[in-house]
N, CA, C and O atoms as a MOPAC input file, in Angstrom:
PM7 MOZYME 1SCF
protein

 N    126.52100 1   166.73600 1   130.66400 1
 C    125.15900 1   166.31000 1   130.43000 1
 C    124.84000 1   165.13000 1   131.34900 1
 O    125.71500 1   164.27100 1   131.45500 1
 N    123.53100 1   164.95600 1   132.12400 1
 C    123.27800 1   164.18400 1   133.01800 1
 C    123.06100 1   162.78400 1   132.16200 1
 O    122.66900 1   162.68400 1   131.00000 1
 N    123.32200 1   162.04400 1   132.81100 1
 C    122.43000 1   160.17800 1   131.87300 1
 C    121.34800 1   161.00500 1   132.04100 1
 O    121.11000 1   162.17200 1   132.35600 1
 N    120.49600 1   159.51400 1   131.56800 1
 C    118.91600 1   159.54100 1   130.71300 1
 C    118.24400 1   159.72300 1   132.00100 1
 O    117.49400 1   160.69600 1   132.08200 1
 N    118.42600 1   158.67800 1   133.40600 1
 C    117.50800 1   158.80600 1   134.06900 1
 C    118.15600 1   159.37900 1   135.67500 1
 O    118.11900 1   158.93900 1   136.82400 1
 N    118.66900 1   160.44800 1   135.08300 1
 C    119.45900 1   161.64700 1   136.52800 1
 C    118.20600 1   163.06200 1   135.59600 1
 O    117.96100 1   163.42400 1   134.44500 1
 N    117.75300 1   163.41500 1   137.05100 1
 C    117.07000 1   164.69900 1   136.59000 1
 C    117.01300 1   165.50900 1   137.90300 1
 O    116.98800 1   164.93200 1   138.99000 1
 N    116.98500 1   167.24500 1   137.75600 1
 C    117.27600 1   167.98000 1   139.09200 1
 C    115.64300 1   168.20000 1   139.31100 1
 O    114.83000 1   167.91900 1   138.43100 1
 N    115.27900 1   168.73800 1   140.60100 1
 C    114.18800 1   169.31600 1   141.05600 1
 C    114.54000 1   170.18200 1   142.15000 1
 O    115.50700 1   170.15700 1   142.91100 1
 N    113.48500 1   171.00400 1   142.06200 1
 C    113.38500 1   171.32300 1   143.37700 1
 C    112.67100 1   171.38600 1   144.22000 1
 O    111.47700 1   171.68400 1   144.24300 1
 N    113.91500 1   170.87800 1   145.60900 1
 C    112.42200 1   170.43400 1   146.57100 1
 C    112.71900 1   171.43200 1   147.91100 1
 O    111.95100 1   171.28500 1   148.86200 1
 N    113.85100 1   172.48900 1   148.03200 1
 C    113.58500 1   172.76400 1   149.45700 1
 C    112.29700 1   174.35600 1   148.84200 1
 O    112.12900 1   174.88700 1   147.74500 1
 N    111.72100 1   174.57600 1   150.11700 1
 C    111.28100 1   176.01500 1   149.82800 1
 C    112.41000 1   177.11600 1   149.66300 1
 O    113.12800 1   177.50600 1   150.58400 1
 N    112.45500 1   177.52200 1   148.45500 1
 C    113.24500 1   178.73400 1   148.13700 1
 C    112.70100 1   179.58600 1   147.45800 1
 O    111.99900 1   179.17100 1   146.53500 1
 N    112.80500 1   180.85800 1   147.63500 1
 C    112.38900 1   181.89700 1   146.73900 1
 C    112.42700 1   182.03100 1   145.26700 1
 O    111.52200 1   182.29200 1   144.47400 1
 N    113.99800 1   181.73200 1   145.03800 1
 C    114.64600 1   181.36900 1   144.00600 1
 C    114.07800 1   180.32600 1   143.16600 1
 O    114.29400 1   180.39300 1   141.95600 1
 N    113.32300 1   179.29100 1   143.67700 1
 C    112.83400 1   178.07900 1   142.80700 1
 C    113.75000 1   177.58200 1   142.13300 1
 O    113.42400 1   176.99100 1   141.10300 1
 N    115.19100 1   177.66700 1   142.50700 1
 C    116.46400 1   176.79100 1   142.01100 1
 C    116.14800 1   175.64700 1   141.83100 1
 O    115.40000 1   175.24300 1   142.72200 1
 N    116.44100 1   174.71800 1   140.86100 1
 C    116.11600 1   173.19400 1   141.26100 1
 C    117.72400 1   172.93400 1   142.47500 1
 O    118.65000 1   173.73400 1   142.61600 1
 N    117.61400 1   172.05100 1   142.92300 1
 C    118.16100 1   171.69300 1   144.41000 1
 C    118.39300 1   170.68700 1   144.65700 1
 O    119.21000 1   170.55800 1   145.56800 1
 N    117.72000 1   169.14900 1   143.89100 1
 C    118.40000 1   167.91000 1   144.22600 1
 C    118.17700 1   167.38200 1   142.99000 1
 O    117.31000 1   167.56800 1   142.13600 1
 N    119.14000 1   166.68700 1   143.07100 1
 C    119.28800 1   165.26800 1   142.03000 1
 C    119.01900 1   164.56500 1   142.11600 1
 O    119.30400 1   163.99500 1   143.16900 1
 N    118.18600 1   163.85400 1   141.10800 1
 C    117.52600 1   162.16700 1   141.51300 1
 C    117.89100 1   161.31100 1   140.42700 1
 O    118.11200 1   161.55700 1   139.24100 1
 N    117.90600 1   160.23200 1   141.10200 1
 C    118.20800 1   159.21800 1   140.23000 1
 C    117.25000 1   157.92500 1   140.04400 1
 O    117.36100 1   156.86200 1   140.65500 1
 N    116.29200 1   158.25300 1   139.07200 1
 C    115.16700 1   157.49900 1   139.17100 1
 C    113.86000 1   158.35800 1   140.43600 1
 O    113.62400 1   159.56200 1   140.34500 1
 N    113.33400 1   157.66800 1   141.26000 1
 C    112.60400 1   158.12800 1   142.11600 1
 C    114.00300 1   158.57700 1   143.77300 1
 O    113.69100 1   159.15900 1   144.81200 1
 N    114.57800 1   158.35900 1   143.62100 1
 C    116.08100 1   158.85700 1   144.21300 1
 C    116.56000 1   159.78800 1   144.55400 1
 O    117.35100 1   160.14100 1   143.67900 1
 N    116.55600 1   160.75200 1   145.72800 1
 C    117.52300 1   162.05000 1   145.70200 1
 C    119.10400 1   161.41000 1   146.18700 1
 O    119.41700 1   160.79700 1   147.20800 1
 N    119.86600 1   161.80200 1   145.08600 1
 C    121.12800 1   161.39500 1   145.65100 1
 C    122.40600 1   162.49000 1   146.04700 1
 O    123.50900 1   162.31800 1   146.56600 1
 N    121.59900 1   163.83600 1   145.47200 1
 C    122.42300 1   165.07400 1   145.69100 1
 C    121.40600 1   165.85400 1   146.06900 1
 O    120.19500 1   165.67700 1   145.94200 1
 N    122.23400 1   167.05800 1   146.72200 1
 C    121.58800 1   168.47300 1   147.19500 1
 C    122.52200 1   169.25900 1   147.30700 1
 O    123.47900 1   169.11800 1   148.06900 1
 N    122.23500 1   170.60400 1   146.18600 1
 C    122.74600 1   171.62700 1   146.82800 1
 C    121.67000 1   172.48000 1   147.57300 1
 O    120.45400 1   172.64700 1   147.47800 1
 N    122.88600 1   173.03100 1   148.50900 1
 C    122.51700 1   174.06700 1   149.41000 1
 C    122.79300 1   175.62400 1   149.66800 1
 O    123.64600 1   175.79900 1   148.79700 1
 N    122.66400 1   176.65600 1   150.17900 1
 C    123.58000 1   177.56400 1   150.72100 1
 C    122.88900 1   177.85600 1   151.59600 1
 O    121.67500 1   177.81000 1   151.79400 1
 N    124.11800 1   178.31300 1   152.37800 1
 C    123.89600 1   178.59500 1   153.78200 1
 C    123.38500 1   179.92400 1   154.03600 1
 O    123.49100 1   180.85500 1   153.23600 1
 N    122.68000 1   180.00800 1   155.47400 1
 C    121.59000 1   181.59600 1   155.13000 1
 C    122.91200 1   182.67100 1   156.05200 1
 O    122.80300 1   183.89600 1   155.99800 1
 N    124.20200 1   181.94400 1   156.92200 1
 C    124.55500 1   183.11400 1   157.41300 1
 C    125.61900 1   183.62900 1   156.63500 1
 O    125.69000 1   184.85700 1   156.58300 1
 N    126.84500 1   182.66500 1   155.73600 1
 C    127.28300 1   183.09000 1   154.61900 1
 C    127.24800 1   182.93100 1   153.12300 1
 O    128.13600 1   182.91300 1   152.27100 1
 N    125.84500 1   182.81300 1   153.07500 1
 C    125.59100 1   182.69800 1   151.76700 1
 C    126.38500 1   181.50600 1   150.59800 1
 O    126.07700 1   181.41800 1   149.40900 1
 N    127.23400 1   180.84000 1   151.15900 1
 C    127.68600 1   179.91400 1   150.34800 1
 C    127.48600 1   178.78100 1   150.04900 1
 O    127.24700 1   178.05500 1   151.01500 1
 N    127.48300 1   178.17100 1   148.80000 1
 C    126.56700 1   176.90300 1   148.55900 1
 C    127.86300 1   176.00500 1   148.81300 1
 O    129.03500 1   176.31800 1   149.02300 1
 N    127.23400 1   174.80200 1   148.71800 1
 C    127.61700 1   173.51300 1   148.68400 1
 C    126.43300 1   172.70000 1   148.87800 1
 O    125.23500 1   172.91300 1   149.06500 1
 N    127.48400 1   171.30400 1   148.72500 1
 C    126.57400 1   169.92300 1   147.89600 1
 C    126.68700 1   168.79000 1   148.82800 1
 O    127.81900 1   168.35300 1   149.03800 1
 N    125.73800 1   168.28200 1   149.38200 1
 C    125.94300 1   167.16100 1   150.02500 1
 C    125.74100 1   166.09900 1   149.07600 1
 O    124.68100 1   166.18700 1   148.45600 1
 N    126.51000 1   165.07500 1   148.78400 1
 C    126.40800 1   163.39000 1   147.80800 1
 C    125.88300 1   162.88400 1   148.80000 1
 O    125.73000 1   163.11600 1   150.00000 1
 N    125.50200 1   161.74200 1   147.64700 1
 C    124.67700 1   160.33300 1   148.01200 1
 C    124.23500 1   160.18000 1   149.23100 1
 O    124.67400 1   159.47700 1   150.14100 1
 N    122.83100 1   161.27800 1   149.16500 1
 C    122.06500 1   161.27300 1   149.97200 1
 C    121.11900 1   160.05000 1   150.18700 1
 O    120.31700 1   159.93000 1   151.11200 1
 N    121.34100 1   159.19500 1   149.21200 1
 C    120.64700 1   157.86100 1   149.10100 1
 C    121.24200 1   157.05900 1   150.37800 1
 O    120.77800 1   155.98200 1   150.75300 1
 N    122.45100 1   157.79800 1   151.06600 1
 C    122.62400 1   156.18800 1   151.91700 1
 C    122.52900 1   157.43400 1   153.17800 1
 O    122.36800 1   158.65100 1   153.09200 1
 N    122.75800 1   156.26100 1   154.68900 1
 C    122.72800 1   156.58600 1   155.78700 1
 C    123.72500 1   157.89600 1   155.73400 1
 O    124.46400 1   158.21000 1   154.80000 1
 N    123.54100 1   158.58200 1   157.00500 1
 C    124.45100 1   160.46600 1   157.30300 1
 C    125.31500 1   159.73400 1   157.57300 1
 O    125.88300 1   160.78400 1   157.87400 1
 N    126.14700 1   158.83400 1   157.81700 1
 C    127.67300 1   158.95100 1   157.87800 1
 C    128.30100 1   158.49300 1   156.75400 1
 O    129.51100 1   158.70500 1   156.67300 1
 N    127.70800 1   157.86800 1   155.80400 1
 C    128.46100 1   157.95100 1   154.52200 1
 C    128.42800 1   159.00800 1   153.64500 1
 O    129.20700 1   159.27800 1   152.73200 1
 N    127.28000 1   159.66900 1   154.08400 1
 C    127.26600 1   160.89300 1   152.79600 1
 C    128.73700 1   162.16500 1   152.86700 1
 O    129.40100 1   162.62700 1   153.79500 1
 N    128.73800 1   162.30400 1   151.77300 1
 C    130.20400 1   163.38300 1   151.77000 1
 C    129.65200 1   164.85300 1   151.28300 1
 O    128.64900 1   164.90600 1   150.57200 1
 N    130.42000 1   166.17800 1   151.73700 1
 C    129.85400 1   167.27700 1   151.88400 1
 C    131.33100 1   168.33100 1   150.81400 1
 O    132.53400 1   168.11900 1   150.96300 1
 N    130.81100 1   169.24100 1   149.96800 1
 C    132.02600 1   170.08700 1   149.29500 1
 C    131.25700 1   171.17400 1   149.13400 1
 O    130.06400 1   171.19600 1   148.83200 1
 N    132.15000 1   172.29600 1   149.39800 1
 C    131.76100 1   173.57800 1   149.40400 1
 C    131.80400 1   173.97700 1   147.77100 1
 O    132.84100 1   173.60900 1   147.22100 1
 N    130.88400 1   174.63800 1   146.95600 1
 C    130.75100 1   174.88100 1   145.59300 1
 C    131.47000 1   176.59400 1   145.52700 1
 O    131.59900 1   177.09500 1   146.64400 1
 N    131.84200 1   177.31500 1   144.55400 1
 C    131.82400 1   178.81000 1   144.41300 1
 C    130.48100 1   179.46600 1   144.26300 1
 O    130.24900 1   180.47100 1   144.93600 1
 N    129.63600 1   179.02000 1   143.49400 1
 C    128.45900 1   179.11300 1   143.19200 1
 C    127.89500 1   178.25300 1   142.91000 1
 O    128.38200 1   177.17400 1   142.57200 1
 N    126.45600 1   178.58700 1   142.99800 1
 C    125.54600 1   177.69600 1   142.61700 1
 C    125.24700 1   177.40100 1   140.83300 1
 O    124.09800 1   177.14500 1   140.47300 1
 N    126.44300 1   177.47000 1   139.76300 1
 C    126.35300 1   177.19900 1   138.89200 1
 C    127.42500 1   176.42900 1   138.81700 1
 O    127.35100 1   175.39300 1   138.15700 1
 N    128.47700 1   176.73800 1   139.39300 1
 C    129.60300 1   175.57600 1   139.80500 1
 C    129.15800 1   174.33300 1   140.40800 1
 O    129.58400 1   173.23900 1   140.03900 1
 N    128.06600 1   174.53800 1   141.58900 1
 C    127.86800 1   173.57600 1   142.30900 1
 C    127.28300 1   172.53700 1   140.98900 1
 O    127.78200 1   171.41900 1   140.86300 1
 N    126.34100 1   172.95400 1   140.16600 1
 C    125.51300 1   172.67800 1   139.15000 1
 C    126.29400 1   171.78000 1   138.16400 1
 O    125.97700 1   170.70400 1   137.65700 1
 N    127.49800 1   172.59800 1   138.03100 1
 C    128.65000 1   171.97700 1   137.08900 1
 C    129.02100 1   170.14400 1   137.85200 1
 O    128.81300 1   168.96100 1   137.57900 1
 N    129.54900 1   170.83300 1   138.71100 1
 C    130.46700 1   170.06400 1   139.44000 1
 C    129.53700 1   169.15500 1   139.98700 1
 O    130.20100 1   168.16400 1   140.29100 1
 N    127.99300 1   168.90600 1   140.36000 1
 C    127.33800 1   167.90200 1   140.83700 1
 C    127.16300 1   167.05500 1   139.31300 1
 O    127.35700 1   165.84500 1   139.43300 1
 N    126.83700 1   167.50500 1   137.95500 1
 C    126.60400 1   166.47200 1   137.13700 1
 C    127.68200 1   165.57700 1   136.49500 1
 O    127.51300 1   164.44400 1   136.04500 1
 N    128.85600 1   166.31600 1   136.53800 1
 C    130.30100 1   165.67100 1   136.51100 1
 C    129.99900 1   164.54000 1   137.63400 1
 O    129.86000 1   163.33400 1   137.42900 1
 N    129.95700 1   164.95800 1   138.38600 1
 C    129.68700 1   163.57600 1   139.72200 1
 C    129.03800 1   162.72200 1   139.27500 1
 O    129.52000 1   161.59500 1   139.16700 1
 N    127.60400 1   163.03000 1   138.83300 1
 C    126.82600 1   162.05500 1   138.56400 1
 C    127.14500 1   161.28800 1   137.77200 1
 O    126.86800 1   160.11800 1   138.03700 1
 N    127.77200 1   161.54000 1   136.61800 1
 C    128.57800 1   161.02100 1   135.51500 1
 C    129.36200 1   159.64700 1   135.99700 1
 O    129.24600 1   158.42600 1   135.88900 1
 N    130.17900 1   160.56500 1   136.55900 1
 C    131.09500 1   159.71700 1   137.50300 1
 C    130.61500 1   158.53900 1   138.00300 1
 O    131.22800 1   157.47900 1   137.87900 1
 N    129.25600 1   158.67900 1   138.72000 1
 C    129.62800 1   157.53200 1   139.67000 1
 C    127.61600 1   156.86100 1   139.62700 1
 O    127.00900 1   156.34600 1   140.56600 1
 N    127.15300 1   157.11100 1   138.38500 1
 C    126.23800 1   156.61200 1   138.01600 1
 C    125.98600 1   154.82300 1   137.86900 1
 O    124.93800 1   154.21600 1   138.08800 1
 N    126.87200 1   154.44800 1   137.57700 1
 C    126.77700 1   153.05400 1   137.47600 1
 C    126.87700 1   152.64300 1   139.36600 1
 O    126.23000 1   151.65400 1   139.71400 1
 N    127.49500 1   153.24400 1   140.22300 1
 C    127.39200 1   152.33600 1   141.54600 1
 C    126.08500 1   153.00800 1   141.98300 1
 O    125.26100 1   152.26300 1   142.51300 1
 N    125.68200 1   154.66100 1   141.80200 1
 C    124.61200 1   155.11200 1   142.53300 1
 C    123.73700 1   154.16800 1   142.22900 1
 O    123.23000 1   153.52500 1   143.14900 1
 N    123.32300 1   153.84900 1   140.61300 1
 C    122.30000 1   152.53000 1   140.58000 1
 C    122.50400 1   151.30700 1   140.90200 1
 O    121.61600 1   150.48100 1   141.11400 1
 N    123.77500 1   151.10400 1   140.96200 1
 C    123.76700 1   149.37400 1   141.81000 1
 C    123.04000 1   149.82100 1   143.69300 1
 O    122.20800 1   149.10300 1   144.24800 1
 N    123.60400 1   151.06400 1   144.30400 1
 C    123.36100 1   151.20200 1   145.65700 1
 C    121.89500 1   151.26300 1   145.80600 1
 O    121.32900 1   150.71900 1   146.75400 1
 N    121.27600 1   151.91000 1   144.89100 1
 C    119.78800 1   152.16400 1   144.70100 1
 C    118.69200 1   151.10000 1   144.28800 1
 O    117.47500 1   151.26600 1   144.21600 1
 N    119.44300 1   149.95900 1   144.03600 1
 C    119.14200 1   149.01100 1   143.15400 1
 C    118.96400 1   148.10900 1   144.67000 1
 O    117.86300 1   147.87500 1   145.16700 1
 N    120.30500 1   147.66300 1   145.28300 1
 C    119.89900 1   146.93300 1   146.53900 1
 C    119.09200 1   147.46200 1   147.83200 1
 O    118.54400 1   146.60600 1   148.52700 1
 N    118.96600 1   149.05000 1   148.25900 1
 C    118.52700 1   149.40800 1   148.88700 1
 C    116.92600 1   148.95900 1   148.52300 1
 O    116.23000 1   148.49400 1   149.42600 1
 N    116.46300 1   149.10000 1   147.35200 1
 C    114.95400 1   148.67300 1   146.86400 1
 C    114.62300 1   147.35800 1   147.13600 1
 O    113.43600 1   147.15100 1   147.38900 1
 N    115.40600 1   146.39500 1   147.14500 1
 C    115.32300 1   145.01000 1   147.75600 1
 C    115.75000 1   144.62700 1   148.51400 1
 O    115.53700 1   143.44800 1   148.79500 1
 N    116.56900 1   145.39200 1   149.24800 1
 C    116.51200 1   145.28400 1   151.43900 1
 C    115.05000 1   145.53500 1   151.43500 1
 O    114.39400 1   144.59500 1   151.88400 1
 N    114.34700 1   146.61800 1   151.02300 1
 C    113.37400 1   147.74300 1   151.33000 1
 C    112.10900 1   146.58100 1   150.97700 1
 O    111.13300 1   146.50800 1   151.72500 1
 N    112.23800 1   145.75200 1   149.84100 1
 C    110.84300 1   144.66600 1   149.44400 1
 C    111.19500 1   143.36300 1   150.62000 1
 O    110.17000 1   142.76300 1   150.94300 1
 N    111.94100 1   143.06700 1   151.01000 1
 C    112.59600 1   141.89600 1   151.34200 1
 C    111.94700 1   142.38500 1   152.87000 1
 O    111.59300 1   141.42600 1   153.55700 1
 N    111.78800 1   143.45400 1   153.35900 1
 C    111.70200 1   143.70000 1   154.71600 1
 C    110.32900 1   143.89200 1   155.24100 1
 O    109.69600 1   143.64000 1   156.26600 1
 N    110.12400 1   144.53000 1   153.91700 1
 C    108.25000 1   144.61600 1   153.52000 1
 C    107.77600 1   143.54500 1   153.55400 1
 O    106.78700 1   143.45000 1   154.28100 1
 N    108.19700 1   142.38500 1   152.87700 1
 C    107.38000 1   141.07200 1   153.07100 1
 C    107.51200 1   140.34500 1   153.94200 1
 O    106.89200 1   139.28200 1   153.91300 1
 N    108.45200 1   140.68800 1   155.13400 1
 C    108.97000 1   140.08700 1   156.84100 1
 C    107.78900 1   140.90500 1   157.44300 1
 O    107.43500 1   140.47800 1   158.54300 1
 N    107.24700 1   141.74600 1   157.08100 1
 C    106.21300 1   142.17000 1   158.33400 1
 C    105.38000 1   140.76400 1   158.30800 1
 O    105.14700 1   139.87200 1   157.49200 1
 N    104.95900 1   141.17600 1   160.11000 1
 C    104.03500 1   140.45600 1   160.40500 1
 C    102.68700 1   141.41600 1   160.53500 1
 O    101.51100 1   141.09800 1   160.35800 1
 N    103.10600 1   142.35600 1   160.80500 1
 C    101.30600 1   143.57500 1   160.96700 1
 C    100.55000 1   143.63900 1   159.90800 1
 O     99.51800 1   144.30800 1   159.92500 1

């Protein structure tokens, strides 16, 4: 079961209308995917930070992936909101350095 404020959507265009990412708060911090030439899903994490930290696992299915992404979230909910937490105040802190 996800915490209170992890919820899926979906956001790529799919036929399927799968939900597809995880958010955490206003947050995507997961995505599953599958691929269109072998059909196999997997999950990219903590899409919240820059592409070289994010980590990538191949799922069996997309109900595994499903499984196995909210176990994650579980997991590692308390740092996704500390990471999400400072990124929002780099993000105000940088906003109020403009000069334009």
């Amino acid at each position: 079961m996800l915490p209170p404020d992890f919820r899926w959507r979906s956001v790529a265009s799919r036929p399927d209308e799968l939900p597809d990412a995880l958010y955490c708060g206003a947050t995507e911090v997961l995505r599953l995917q599958k691929r269109v030439d072998n059909h196999v899903w997997w999950v990219e994490v903590d899409r919240h930070l820059d592409d070289q930290y994010r980590g990538r696992r191949d799922c069996t299915s997309y109900e595994q992936g499903v499984i196995g992404s909210e176990l994650w979230a579980v997991r590692h909910q308390q740092r996704l909101r500390l990471e999400i937490d400072q990124r929002e105040v780099a993000r105000a802190a940088a906003r109020k350095n403009r000069t334009w």
